[in-house]
C-alpha positions in Angstrom: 36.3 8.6 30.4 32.3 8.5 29.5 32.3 9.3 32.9 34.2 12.1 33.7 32.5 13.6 30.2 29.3 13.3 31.3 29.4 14.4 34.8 32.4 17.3 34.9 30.8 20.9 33.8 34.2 21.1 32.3 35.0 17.7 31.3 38.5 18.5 29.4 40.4 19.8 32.5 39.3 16.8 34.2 40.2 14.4 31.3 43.3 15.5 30.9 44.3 15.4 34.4 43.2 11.9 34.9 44.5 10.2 32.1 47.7 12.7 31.7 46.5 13.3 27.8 47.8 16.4 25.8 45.1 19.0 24.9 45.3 17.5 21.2 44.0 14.4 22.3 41.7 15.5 24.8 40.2 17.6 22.0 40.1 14.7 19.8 38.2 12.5 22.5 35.9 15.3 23.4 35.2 16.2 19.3 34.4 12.4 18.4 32.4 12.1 21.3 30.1 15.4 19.7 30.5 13.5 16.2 29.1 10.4 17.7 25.9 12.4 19.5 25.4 14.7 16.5 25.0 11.1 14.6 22.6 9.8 16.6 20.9 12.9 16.8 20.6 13.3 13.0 19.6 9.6 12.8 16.8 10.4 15.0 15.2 13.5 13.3 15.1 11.4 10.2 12.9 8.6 11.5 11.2 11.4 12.9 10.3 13.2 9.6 10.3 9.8 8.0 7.0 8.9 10.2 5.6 12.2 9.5 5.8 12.0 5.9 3.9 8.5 6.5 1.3 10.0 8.5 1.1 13.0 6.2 0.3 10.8 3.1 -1.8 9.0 5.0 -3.6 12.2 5.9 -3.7 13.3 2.5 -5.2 9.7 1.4 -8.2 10.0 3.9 -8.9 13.5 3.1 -9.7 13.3 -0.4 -12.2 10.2 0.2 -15.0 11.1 1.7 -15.7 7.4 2.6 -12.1 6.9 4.1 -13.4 9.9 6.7 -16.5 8.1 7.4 -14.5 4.9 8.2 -12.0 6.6 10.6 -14.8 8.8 12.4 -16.4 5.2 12.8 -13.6 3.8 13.8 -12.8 6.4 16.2 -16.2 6.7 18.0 -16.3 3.0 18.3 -12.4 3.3 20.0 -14.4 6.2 21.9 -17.3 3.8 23.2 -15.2 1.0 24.2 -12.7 3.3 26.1 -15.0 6.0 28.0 -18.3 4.2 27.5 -19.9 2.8 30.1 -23.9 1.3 30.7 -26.4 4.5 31.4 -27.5 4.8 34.4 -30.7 6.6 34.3 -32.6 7.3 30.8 -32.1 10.6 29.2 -34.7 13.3 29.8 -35.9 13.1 25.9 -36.5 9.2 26.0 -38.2 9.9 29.2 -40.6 12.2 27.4 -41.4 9.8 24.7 -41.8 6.9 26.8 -44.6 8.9 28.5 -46.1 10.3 25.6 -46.3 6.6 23.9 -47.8 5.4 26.8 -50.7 7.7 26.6 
């Protein structure tokens, strides 16, 4: 039956063919089937909204310290550095300058 529901474009023709059921309990299969997705659907968008709501107070936590900020913008250049960092390879034009001037 999961089959035939998910596959057929028009699954109740199909069901009720197959398994020789009336149109009341094809609509009954078909209906508790929707029930069952809405369900899971609904469970879904609550532990998404849940999460948000965690994030949000978060959020709202770190917004009105000005030391939390300071933290996380560490924290996130450092996570910065170690991902996309890598040794330089040649000296920037500025330290280049200075290095000159000093020597003279």
């Amino acid at each position: 039956m999961i089959r035939v529901i998910r596959t057929e474009d028009e699954p109740k023709p199909a069901l009720m063919k197959r398994f020789k059921l009336s149109e009341e309990q094809t609509d009954y299969i078909l209906e508790t089937r929707l029930r069952q997705l809405a369900r899971l659907e609904e469970m879904k968008i609550n532990g998404e909204r849940d999460e948000l709501e965690e994030e949000r107070a978060r959020i709202d936590v770190a917004l009105k310290s000005k030391a939390r900020l300071k933290t996380l913008i560490k924290e996130e250049l450092r996570d910065d550095a170690k991902k996309y960092g890598d040794a330089r390879r040649a000296p920037l034009a500025a330290d280049r300058a200075r290095g000159r001037a000093g020597a003279r």
